[in-house]
C-alpha positions as CSV (number, residue, x, y, z in Angstrom):
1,X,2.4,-9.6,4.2
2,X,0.6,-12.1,6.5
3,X,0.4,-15.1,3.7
4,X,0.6,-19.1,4.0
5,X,0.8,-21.0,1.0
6,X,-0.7,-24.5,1.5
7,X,-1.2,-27.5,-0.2
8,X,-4.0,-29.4,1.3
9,X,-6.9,-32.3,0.6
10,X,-5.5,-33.6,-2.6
11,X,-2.6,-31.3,-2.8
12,X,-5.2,-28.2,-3.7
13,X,-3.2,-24.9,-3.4
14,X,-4.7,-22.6,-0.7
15,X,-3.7,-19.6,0.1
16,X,-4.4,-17.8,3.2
17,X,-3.9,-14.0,3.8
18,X,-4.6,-12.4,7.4
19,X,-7.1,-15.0,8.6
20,X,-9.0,-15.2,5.1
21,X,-8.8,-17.9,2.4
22,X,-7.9,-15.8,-1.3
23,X,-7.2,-18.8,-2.9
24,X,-7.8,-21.9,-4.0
25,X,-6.6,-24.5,-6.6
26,X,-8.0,-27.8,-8.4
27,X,-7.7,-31.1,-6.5
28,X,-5.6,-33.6,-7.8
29,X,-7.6,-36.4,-6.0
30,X,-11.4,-36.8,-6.0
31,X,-11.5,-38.8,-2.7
32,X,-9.7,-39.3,1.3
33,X,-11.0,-41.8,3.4
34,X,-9.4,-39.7,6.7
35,X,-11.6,-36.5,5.1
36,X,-14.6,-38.6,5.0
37,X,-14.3,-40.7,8.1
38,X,-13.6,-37.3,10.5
39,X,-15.7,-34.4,8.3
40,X,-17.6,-36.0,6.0
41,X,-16.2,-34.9,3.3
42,X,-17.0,-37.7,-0.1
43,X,-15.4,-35.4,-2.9
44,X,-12.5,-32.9,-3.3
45,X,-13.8,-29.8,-4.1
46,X,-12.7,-26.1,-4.8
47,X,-16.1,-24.8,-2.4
48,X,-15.2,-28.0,0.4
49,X,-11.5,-27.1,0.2
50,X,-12.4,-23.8,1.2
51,X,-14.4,-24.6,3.8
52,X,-12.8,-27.4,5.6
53,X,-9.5,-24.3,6.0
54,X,-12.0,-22.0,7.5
55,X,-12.9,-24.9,9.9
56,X,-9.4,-25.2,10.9
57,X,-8.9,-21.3,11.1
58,X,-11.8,-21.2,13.3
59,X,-11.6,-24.4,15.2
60,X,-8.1,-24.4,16.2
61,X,-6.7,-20.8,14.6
62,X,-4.8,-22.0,12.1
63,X,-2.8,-19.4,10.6
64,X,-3.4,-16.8,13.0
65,X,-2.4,-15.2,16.3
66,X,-5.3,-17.1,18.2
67,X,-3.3,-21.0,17.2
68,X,-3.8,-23.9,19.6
69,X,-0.4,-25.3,19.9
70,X,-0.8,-28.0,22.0
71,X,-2.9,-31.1,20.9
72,X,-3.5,-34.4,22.1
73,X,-3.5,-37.3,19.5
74,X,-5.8,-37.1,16.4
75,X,-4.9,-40.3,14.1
76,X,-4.1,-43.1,16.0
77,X,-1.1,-43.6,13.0
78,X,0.3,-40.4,11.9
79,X,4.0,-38.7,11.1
80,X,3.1,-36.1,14.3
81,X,1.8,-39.3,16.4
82,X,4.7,-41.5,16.2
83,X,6.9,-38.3,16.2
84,X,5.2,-37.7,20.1
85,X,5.2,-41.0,21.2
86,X,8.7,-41.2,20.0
87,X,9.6,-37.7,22.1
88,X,7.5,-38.8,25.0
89,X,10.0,-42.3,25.4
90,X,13.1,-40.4,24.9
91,X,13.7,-42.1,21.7
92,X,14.5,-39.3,19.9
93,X,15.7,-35.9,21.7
94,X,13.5,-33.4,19.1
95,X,12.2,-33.5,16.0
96,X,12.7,-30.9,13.0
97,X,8.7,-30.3,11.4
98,X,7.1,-27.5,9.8
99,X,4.9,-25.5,10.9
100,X,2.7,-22.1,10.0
101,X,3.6,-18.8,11.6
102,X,7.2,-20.4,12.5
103,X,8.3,-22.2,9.3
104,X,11.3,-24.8,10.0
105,X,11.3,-25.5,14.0
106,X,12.6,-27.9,16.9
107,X,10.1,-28.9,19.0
108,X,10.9,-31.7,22.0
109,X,7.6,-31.4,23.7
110,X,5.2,-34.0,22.3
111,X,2.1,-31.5,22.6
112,X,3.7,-29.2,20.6
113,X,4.6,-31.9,17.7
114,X,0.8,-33.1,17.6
115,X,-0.4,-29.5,17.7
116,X,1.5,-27.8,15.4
117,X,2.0,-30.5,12.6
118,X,-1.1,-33.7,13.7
119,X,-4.0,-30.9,11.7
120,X,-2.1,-29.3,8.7
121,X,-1.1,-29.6,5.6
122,X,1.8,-29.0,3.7
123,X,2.9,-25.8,3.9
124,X,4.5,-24.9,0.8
125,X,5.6,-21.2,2.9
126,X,4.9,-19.3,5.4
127,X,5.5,-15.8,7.3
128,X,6.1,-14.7,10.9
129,X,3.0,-15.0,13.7
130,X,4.5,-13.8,16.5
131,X,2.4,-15.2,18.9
132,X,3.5,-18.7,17.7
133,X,7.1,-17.5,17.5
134,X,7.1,-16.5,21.4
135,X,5.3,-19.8,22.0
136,X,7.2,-22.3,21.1
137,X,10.4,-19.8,21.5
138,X,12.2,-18.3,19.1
139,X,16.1,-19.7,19.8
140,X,13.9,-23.0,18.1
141,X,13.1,-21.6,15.1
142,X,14.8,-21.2,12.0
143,X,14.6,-18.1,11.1
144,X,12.1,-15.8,13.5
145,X,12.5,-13.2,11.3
146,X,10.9,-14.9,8.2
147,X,9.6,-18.2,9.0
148,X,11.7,-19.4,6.6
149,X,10.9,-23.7,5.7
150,X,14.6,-25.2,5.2
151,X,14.5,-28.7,7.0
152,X,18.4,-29.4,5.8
153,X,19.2,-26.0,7.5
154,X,16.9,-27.0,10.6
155,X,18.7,-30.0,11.1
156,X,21.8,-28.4,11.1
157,X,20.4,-25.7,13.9
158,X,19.7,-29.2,16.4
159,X,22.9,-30.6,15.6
160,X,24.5,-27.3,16.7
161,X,21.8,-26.9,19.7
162,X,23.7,-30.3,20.7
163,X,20.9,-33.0,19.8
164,X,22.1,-36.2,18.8
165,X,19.2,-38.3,18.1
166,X,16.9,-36.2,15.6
167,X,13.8,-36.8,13.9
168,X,13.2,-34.8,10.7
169,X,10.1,-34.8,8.3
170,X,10.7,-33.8,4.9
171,X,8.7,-34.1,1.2
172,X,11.4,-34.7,-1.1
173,X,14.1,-37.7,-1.8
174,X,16.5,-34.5,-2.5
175,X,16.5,-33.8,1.4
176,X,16.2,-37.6,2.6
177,X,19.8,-37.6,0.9
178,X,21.1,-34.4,2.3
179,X,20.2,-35.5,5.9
180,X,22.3,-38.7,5.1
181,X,25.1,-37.5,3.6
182,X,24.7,-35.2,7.0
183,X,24.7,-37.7,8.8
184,X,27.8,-39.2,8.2
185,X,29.5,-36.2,8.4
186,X,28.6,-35.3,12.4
187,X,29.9,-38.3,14.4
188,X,27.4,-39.1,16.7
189,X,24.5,-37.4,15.3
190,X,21.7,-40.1,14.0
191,X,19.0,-38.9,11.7
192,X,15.9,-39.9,11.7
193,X,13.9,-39.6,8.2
194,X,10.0,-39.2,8.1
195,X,8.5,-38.8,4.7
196,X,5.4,-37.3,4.0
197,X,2.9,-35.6,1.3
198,X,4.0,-38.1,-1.3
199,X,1.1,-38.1,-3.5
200,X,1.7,-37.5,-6.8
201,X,6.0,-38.6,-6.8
202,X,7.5,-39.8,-9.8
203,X,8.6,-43.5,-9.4
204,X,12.1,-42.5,-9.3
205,X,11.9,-40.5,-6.4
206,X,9.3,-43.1,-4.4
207,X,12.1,-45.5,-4.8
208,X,14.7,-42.9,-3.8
209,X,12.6,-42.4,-0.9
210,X,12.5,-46.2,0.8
211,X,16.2,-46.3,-0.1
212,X,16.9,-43.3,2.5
213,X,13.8,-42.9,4.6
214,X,13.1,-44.6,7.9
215,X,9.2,-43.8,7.9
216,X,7.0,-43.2,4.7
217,X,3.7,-42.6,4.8
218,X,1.7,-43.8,1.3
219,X,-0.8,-40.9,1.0
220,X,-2.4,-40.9,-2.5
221,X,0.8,-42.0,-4.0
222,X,0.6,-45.2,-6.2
223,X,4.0,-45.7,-6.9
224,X,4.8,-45.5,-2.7
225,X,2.5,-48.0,-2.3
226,X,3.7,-50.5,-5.2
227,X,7.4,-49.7,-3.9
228,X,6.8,-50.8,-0.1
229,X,4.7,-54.1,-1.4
230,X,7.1,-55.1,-3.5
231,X,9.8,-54.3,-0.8
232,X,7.8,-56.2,1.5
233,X,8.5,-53.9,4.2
234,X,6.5,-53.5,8.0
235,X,3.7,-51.5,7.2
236,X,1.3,-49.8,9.2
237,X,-2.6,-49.3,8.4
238,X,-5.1,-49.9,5.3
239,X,-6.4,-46.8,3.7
240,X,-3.5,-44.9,4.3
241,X,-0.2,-46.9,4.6
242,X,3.0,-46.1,6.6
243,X,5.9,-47.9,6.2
244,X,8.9,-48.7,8.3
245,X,11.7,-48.8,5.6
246,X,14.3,-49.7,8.2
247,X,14.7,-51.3,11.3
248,X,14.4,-48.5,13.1
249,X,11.4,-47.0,11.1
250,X,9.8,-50.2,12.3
251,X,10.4,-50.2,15.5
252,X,9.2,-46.6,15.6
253,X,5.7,-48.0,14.3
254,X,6.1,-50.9,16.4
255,X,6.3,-48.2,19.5
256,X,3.4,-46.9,18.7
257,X,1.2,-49.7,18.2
258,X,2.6,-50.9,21.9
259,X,1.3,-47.0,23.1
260,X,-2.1,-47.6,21.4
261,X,-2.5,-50.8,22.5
262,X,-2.8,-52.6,19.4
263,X,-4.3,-52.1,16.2
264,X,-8.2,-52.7,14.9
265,X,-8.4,-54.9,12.0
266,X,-10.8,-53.1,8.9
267,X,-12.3,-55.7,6.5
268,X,-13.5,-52.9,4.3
269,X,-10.6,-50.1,4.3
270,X,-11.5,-47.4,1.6
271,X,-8.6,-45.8,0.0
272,X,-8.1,-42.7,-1.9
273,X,-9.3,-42.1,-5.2
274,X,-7.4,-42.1,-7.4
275,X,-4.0,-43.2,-6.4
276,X,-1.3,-41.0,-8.6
Protein backbone atom coordinates (compact mmCIF):
# COMPACT_ATOMS: atom_id res chain seq x y z
CA UNK A 1 0.00 0.00 0.00
CA UNK A 2 1.19 3.43 -1.06
CA UNK A 3 0.75 5.21 2.61
CA UNK A 4 2.78 8.06 4.50
CA UNK A 5 1.97 8.75 7.98
CA UNK A 6 2.85 12.35 8.90
CA UNK A 7 2.81 14.47 11.64
CA UNK A 8 2.52 18.05 10.46
CA UNK A 9 1.44 21.90 11.53
CA UNK A 10 1.14 21.31 15.26
CA UNK A 11 1.98 17.68 15.18
CA UNK A 12 -1.63 16.85 13.35
CA UNK A 13 -1.60 13.24 12.11
CA UNK A 14 -2.06 13.13 8.31
CA UNK A 15 -2.23 10.43 6.39
CA UNK A 16 -1.71 10.23 2.84
CA UNK A 17 -2.61 7.21 0.60
CA UNK A 18 -1.77 7.23 -3.34
CA UNK A 19 -1.62 11.02 -3.74
CA UNK A 20 -4.81 11.69 -1.57
CA UNK A 21 -5.05 12.94 2.02
CA UNK A 22 -7.53 10.11 4.13
CA UNK A 23 -6.67 11.44 7.22
CA UNK A 24 -6.38 13.90 9.45
CA UNK A 25 -5.98 14.47 13.25
CA UNK A 26 -6.51 17.44 15.90
CA UNK A 27 -3.73 20.02 16.22
CA UNK A 28 -1.94 20.24 19.33
CA UNK A 29 -1.08 23.94 18.70
CA UNK A 30 -3.53 26.72 17.57
CA UNK A 31 -0.78 28.98 15.99
CA UNK A 32 2.99 28.94 13.74
CA UNK A 33 4.44 32.08 12.91
CA UNK A 34 6.50 30.23 9.84
CA UNK A 35 2.73 28.99 8.64
CA UNK A 36 1.48 32.37 8.83
CA UNK A 37 4.39 34.40 7.57
CA UNK A 38 4.81 31.97 4.18
CA UNK A 39 0.82 30.72 3.73
CA UNK A 40 -1.08 32.67 5.70
CA UNK A 41 -2.20 30.34 7.68
CA UNK A 42 -3.51 32.25 11.59
CA UNK A 43 -5.08 28.91 13.09
CA UNK A 44 -4.40 25.11 13.06
CA UNK A 45 -7.08 23.53 11.74
CA UNK A 46 -8.38 19.99 10.64
CA UNK A 47 -9.88 21.69 7.00
CA UNK A 48 -6.26 24.06 6.72
CA UNK A 49 -4.18 20.98 7.66
CA UNK A 50 -5.70 19.36 4.78
CA UNK A 51 -5.25 21.78 2.54
CA UNK A 52 -1.84 23.13 3.15
CA UNK A 53 -0.71 18.86 2.35
CA UNK A 54 -2.57 19.10 -0.87
CA UNK A 55 -0.52 22.28 -1.55
CA UNK A 56 2.62 20.51 -1.03
CA UNK A 57 1.38 17.40 -3.09
CA UNK A 58 0.59 19.63 -5.81
CA UNK A 59 3.25 22.22 -5.63
CA UNK A 60 6.20 20.21 -5.19
CA UNK A 61 4.65 16.27 -5.35
CA UNK A 62 5.06 15.39 -2.14
CA UNK A 63 4.44 11.96 -1.63
CA UNK A 64 4.26 10.91 -5.06
CA UNK A 65 6.19 9.74 -8.21
CA UNK A 66 6.12 13.39 -9.61
CA UNK A 67 8.61 14.79 -6.17
CA UNK A 68 10.97 17.72 -6.74
CA UNK A 69 14.04 16.65 -5.06
CA UNK A 70 16.19 19.29 -5.42
CA UNK A 71 15.45 22.71 -3.72
CA UNK A 72 17.21 25.76 -3.14
CA UNK A 73 16.95 27.35 0.49
CA UNK A 74 13.45 28.05 2.02
CA UNK A 75 14.19 29.27 5.80
CA UNK A 76 17.07 31.31 6.01
CA UNK A 77 17.61 29.08 9.63
CA UNK A 78 16.52 25.53 9.26
CA UNK A 79 17.85 21.75 10.27
CA UNK A 80 17.93 21.12 6.07
CA UNK A 81 19.65 24.73 5.72
CA UNK A 82 22.48 24.42 7.94
CA UNK A 83 22.60 20.69 7.03
CA UNK A 84 23.48 22.14 3.05
CA UNK A 85 25.55 24.81 3.96
CA UNK A 86 27.36 22.43 6.12
CA UNK A 87 27.64 19.76 3.03
CA UNK A 88 28.37 22.54 0.57
CA UNK A 89 31.81 23.53 2.88
CA UNK A 90 32.83 20.00 3.36
CA UNK A 91 32.13 20.22 6.95
CA UNK A 92 30.44 17.33 7.16
CA UNK A 93 30.76 14.36 4.39
CA UNK A 94 26.67 13.42 4.35
CA UNK A 95 24.07 13.69 6.46
CA UNK A 96 21.46 10.79 7.63
CA UNK A 97 17.55 12.62 7.26
CA UNK A 98 14.29 11.25 6.54
CA UNK A 99 12.56 11.49 3.87
CA UNK A 100 9.02 10.20 2.09
CA UNK A 101 9.08 7.53 -0.58
CA UNK A 102 12.81 6.53 0.76
CA UNK A 103 12.53 6.50 4.56
CA UNK A 104 16.12 6.55 6.36
CA UNK A 105 18.76 7.94 3.58
CA UNK A 106 22.40 9.47 2.97
CA UNK A 107 22.36 12.27 1.01
CA UNK A 108 25.82 14.48 0.41
CA UNK A 109 24.42 16.68 -2.20
CA UNK A 110 23.10 19.91 -0.52
CA UNK A 111 20.05 20.12 -3.18
CA UNK A 112 18.94 17.01 -2.23
CA UNK A 113 19.12 17.77 1.73
CA UNK A 114 16.95 21.12 1.16
CA UNK A 115 14.67 19.26 -1.15
CA UNK A 116 13.90 16.31 0.41
CA UNK A 117 13.74 17.37 4.20
CA UNK A 118 13.62 21.91 3.92
CA UNK A 119 9.28 21.39 3.05
CA UNK A 120 8.11 18.29 5.23
CA UNK A 121 7.20 17.23 8.20
CA UNK A 122 7.76 14.56 10.33
CA UNK A 123 7.23 11.46 8.87
CA UNK A 124 6.14 9.15 11.39
CA UNK A 125 6.56 6.14 8.14
CA UNK A 126 6.66 5.75 4.94
CA UNK A 127 6.62 3.22 1.92
CA UNK A 128 8.66 2.80 -1.37
CA UNK A 129 8.27 5.56 -4.41
CA UNK A 130 10.44 4.28 -6.79
CA UNK A 131 10.97 7.17 -8.59
CA UNK A 132 12.59 8.81 -5.47
CA UNK A 133 14.38 5.63 -4.73
CA UNK A 134 16.25 5.63 -8.31
CA UNK A 135 16.78 9.36 -7.71
CA UNK A 136 18.66 9.72 -5.02
CA UNK A 137 19.99 5.90 -5.58
CA UNK A 138 19.16 3.23 -3.85
CA UNK A 139 22.86 1.78 -2.39
CA UNK A 140 21.85 5.31 -0.13
CA UNK A 141 18.94 4.18 1.27
CA UNK A 142 18.15 2.15 4.05
CA UNK A 143 16.06 -0.24 3.12
CA UNK A 144 14.71 0.24 -0.81
CA UNK A 145 12.63 -2.41 -0.32
CA UNK A 146 10.47 -0.80 2.49
CA UNK A 147 11.50 2.68 3.13
CA UNK A 148 12.03 1.65 6.36
CA UNK A 149 12.86 5.13 9.05
CA UNK A 150 15.76 3.77 11.47
CA UNK A 151 18.27 6.73 11.83
CA UNK A 152 20.59 4.55 14.43
CA UNK A 153 20.63 1.86 11.63
CA UNK A 154 21.32 4.74 8.91
CA UNK A 155 24.13 5.91 10.68
CA UNK A 156 25.59 2.69 10.86
CA UNK A 157 25.01 2.26 6.84
CA UNK A 158 27.50 5.77 6.44
CA UNK A 159 29.88 4.50 8.83
CA UNK A 160 30.17 1.38 6.78
CA UNK A 161 29.86 3.46 3.33
CA UNK A 162 33.29 4.86 4.90
CA UNK A 163 31.96 8.53 6.11
CA UNK A 164 33.63 9.88 8.93
CA UNK A 165 32.18 13.13 9.64
CA UNK A 166 28.20 12.50 9.78
CA UNK A 167 25.36 14.60 10.31
CA UNK A 168 22.19 12.87 11.66
CA UNK A 169 18.67 14.35 12.45
CA UNK A 170 16.71 12.53 14.90
CA UNK A 171 13.26 13.26 17.24
CA UNK A 172 14.04 11.44 20.25
CA UNK A 173 16.85 11.74 23.23
CA UNK A 174 16.68 7.68 22.98
CA UNK A 175 18.63 8.08 19.55
CA UNK A 176 20.81 11.28 20.47
CA UNK A 177 22.25 8.61 23.02
CA UNK A 178 22.53 5.72 20.67
CA UNK A 179 24.50 7.86 18.10
CA UNK A 180 26.91 8.70 21.10
CA UNK A 181 27.44 5.72 22.57
CA UNK A 182 28.15 4.94 18.56
CA UNK A 183 30.26 7.18 18.43
CA UNK A 184 32.71 6.08 20.74
CA UNK A 185 32.68 2.89 19.58
CA UNK A 186 33.99 3.62 15.68
CA UNK A 187 37.38 5.42 16.09
CA UNK A 188 37.30 8.16 13.93
CA UNK A 189 33.81 8.42 13.17
CA UNK A 190 32.29 11.95 14.64
CA UNK A 191 28.53 12.37 14.94
CA UNK A 192 26.87 15.08 14.37
CA UNK A 193 23.32 15.39 16.31
CA UNK A 194 20.45 17.67 14.89
CA UNK A 195 17.22 17.57 16.87
CA UNK A 196 14.03 18.31 15.62
CA UNK A 197 10.01 18.14 16.04
CA UNK A 198 10.36 18.66 19.72
CA UNK A 199 7.16 20.09 20.46
CA UNK A 200 5.32 18.64 23.00
CA UNK A 201 8.84 16.64 24.98
CA UNK A 202 8.55 15.89 28.49
CA UNK A 203 11.14 17.99 30.44
CA UNK A 204 13.21 14.95 31.00
CA UNK A 205 13.92 14.29 27.59
CA UNK A 206 14.37 18.28 26.54
CA UNK A 207 17.13 18.11 29.06
CA UNK A 208 18.37 14.77 27.79
CA UNK A 209 18.38 16.40 24.47
CA UNK A 210 20.99 19.54 25.11
CA UNK A 211 23.03 17.07 27.10
CA UNK A 212 23.71 14.94 23.72
CA UNK A 213 22.56 17.13 20.82
CA UNK A 214 24.80 19.57 18.89
CA UNK A 215 21.72 21.46 17.16
CA UNK A 216 18.16 21.77 18.69
CA UNK A 217 15.67 23.48 17.21
CA UNK A 218 12.82 24.97 19.87
CA UNK A 219 9.66 24.34 17.77
CA UNK A 220 6.50 24.70 19.98
CA UNK A 221 8.33 23.12 22.77
CA UNK A 222 8.30 25.03 26.17
CA UNK A 223 10.48 23.09 28.12
CA UNK A 224 13.37 23.29 24.95
CA UNK A 225 13.11 26.78 25.15
CA UNK A 226 13.33 27.16 29.11
CA UNK A 227 16.24 24.46 28.91
CA UNK A 228 18.50 26.45 26.32
CA UNK A 229 17.78 29.97 28.31
CA UNK A 230 18.73 28.70 31.34
CA UNK A 231 21.71 26.94 29.62
CA UNK A 232 22.48 30.12 28.21
CA UNK A 233 23.62 28.54 25.12
CA UNK A 234 24.27 30.33 21.29
CA UNK A 235 20.96 30.45 19.94
CA UNK A 236 19.77 31.29 16.65
CA UNK A 237 16.39 33.24 15.79
CA UNK A 238 13.06 34.60 17.64
CA UNK A 239 9.97 32.91 16.85
CA UNK A 240 11.48 29.76 16.32
CA UNK A 241 14.77 29.15 18.22
CA UNK A 242 17.80 26.88 17.38
CA UNK A 243 20.30 26.25 19.56
CA UNK A 244 23.93 25.34 19.30
CA UNK A 245 24.32 23.01 22.42
CA UNK A 246 28.07 22.57 21.70
CA UNK A 247 30.77 24.14 20.25
CA UNK A 248 30.40 22.62 17.26
CA UNK A 249 26.55 23.09 17.11
CA UNK A 250 27.53 26.70 17.26
CA UNK A 251 29.84 26.93 14.90
CA UNK A 252 27.48 25.18 12.59
CA UNK A 253 24.96 28.15 13.14
CA UNK A 254 27.69 30.41 13.17
CA UNK A 255 28.46 29.01 9.42
CA UNK A 256 25.38 29.74 8.39
CA UNK A 257 24.79 33.13 9.47
CA UNK A 258 28.49 33.93 7.64
CA UNK A 259 26.61 32.07 4.26
CA UNK A 260 23.55 34.41 4.74
CA UNK A 261 25.28 37.24 5.43
CA UNK A 262 24.10 38.08 8.68
CA UNK A 263 20.94 38.03 10.50
CA UNK A 264 17.81 40.69 10.48
CA UNK A 265 16.98 41.86 13.87
CA UNK A 266 12.73 41.45 14.57
CA UNK A 267 11.49 43.80 17.30
CA UNK A 268 8.11 42.07 17.19
CA UNK A 269 8.84 38.17 16.69
CA UNK A 270 5.51 36.13 17.11
CA UNK A 271 5.84 32.72 18.54
CA UNK A 272 3.72 29.71 18.57
CA UNK A 273 0.75 29.35 20.42
CA UNK A 274 0.76 27.71 22.74
CA UNK A 275 4.19 26.56 23.73
CA UNK A 276 3.72 22.72 25.23
Amino acid sequence: MDEHVIEALGKARVVVRDGKVVEVGEPEINYCPLFDKYRGIKEFTPEAIKENIEFRIKDFGMCTGDRILRMKDFLSFGVSETLGTLLEENIIDCAVIVSEGCGTVIVTDPEFVQGMAGRISAFLSTSPINEIIDAVGPQNVLDPEKAEINQIKGALKAIDMGYKNIAVTIISPDDAKMLRDMEKEHEKVKMYIFAAHVTGMSRDDAEALFDTADVVTGCASKYIREIGQNREVFTVGASIPIYGVTEAGENFLKRRIEKIGGLKDKSEAKIPDPLI
